[in-house]
C-alpha positions in Angstrom: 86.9 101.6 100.2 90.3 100.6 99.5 92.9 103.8 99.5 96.0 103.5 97.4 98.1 103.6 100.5 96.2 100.6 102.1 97.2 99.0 98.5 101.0 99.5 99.2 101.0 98.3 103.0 99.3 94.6 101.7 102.0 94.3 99.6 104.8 95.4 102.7 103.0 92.4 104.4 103.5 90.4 101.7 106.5 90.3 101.1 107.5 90.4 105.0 105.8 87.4 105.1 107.1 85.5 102.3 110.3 85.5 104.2 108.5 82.4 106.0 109.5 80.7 102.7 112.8 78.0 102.9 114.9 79.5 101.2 113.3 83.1 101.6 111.9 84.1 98.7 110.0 86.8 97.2 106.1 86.2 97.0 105.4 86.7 93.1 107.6 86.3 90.0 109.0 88.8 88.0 106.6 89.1 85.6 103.4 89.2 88.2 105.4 91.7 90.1 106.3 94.0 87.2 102.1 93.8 85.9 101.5 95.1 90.1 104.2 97.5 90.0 102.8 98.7 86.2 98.9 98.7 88.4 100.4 100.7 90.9 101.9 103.1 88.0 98.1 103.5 86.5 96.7 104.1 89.4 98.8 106.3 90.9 98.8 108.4 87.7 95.0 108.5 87.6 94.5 110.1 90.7 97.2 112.8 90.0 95.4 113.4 87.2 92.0 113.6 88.5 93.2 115.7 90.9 94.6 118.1 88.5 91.4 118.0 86.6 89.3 118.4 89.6 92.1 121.0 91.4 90.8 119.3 94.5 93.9 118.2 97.3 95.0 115.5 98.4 92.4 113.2 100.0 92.4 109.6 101.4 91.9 107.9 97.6 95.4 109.7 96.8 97.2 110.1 100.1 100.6 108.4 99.7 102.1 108.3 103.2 104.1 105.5 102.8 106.0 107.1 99.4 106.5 110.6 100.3 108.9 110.8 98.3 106.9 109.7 95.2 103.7 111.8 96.7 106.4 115.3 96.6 107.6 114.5 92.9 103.8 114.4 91.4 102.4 117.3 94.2 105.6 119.6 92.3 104.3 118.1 89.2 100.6 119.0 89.8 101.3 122.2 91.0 103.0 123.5 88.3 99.9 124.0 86.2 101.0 121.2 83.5 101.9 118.2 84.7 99.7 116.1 81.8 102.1 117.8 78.9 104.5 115.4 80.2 102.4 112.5 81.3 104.9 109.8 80.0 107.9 111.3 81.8 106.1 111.7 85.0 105.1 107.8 84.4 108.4 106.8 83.9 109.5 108.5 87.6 106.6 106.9 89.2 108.2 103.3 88.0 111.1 104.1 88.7 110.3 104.8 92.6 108.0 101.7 92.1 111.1 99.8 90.7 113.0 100.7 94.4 110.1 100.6 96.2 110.4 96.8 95.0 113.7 96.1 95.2 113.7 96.8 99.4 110.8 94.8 99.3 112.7 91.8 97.9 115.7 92.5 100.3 112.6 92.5 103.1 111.6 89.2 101.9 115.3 87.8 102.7 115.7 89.8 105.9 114.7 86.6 108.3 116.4 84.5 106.0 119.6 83.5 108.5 117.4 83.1 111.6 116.7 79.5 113.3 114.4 79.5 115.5 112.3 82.7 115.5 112.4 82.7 111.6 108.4 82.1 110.9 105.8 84.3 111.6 103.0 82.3 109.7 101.9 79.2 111.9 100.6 76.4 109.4 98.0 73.7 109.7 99.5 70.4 109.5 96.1 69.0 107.8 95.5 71.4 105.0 99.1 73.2 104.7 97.2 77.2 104.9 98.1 78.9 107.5 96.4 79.5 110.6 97.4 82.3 112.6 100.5 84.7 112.6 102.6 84.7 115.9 104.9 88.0 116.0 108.2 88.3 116.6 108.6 89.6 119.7 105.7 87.7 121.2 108.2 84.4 120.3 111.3 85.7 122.0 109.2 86.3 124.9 107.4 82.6 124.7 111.1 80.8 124.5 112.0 83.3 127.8 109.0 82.3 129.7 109.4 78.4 128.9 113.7 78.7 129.2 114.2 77.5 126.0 117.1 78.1 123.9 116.9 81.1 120.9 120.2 80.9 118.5 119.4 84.0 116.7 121.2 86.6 119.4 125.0 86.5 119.0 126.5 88.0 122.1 129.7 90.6 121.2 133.0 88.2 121.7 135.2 91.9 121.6 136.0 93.2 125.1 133.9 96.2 124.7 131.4 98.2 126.6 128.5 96.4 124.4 130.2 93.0 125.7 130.5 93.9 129.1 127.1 94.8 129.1 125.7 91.9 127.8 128.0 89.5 130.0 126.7 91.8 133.5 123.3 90.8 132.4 121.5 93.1 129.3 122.8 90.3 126.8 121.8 86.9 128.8 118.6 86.6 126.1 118.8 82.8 126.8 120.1 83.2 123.0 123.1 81.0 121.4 126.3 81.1 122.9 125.2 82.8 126.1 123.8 80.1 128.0 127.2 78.5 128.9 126.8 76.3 132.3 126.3 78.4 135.0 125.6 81.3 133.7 121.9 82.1 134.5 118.9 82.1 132.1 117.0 85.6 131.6 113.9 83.9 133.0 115.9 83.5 135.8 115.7 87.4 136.6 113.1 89.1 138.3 112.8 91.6 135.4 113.1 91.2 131.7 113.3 94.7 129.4 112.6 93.6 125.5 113.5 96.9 123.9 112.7 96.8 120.0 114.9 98.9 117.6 112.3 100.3 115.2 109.2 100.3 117.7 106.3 98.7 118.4 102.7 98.8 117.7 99.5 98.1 119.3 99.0 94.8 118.8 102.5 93.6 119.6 102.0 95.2 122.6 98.5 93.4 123.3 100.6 89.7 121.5 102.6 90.8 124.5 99.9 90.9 127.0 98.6 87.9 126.2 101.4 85.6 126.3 102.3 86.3 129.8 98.3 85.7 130.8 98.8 82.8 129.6 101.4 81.4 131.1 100.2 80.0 134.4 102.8 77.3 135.7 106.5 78.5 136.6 108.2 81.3 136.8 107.4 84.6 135.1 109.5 87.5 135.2 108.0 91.4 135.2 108.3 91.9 131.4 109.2 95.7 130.5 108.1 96.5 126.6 109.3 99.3 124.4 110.7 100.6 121.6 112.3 103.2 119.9 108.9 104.9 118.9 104.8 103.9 119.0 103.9 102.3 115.7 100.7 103.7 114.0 98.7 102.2 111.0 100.8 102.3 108.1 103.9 103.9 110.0 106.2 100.0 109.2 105.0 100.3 105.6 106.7 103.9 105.6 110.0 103.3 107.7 110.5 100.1 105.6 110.0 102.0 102.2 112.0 105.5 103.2 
């Protein structure tokens, strides 16, 4: 069964993942995006009203976690006692929300767009051109530690500040561009490596995590230390990315 708020993380994911595109680009045209955004709108309307009709709450067909926002307006609405005496109003708020929810999608899809090397997250067959697996973020920063290569997208602060003291006394030596200047030591070069992600992180970067360092049997390889600034459920990206 597919829930309406499993409907709206697909389409987080697909835009994040257009952003593979050169130049990044949003996944759909205006038009196609406008008849999902119009879907959404009918769908989303439906079950408010079925739920008016029915005076049953919320359950998982109508939960919207990831639009709270949108899920307050038409639980106000609802509760009023006559929220289908103004059913075209009530639409027109829904696409509006739908009309930002698409417009942070869009700047989403542009978000890697000034990266280098850690820009793709879709890796692609070179026979058939589909793609083949998806390699996360973090699990590539950590791949280019372990095998010392070079990662341009870190700039390291050039103001004399606390941030660039930091990072020249050994938090900002990522191994990233500009930093590894000869003679100054590689982060693989440490005993310890901390990769701390502003946002959090999830399960399965976590286990990405894991399985790149089994992996890597020759050379050396650093205790890694993971976190983030909170523990990513199901859905919880979708939200933060649309609130």
């Amino acid at each position: 069964r597919l829930w309406l708020d499993h409907v709206v993380q697909l389409v987080v994911v697909m835009y994040s993942l257009s952003g593979d595109r050169v130049p990044p680009a949003p996944p759909l045209y205006s038009a196609d995006e406008a008849d999902i955004r119009d879907a959404l709108a009918d769908a989303i309307m439906a079950a408010a009203q079925q739920q008016q009709h029915t005076g049953a709450g919320g359950g998982p067909l109508w939960q919207l976690d990831c639009l709270p926002r949108m899920w307050q307006l038409l639980q106000a609405v609802i509760h009023s006692g006559h929220p289908s005496s103004d059913a075209a109003a009530v639409r027109a708020a829904v696409v509006s929300q739908l009309q930002d929810m698409f417009q942070r999608l869009r700047w989403l899809a542009a978000s890697r767009g000034k990266l280098r090397d850690v820009r793709r997250l879709m890796q692609v067959d070179v026979d058939t051109g589909a793609a083949s697996s998806c390699t996360p973020l973090v699990r590539q920063v950590l791949t280019k530690i372990l095998l010392q290569a070079d990662n341009r997208d870190l700039q390291q602060p050039e103001n004399a500040s606390l941030v660039s003291g930091l990072f020249h006394k050994g938090l900002g030596r990522l191994g990233f561009g500009g930093i590894n200047a000869p003679g100054r030591p590689r982060i693989s070069d440490y005993s310890t490596v901390l990769i701390f992600v502003v946002g959090g992180i999830s399960p399965a970067e976590v286990r990405e995590t894991r399985q790149e360092l089994d992996e890597h049997k020759f050379g050396h390889k650093p205790t890694v230390l993971f976190g983030g600034t909170t523990w990513l459920a199901p859905g919880d990206a979708a939200r933060l990315a649309l609130n």
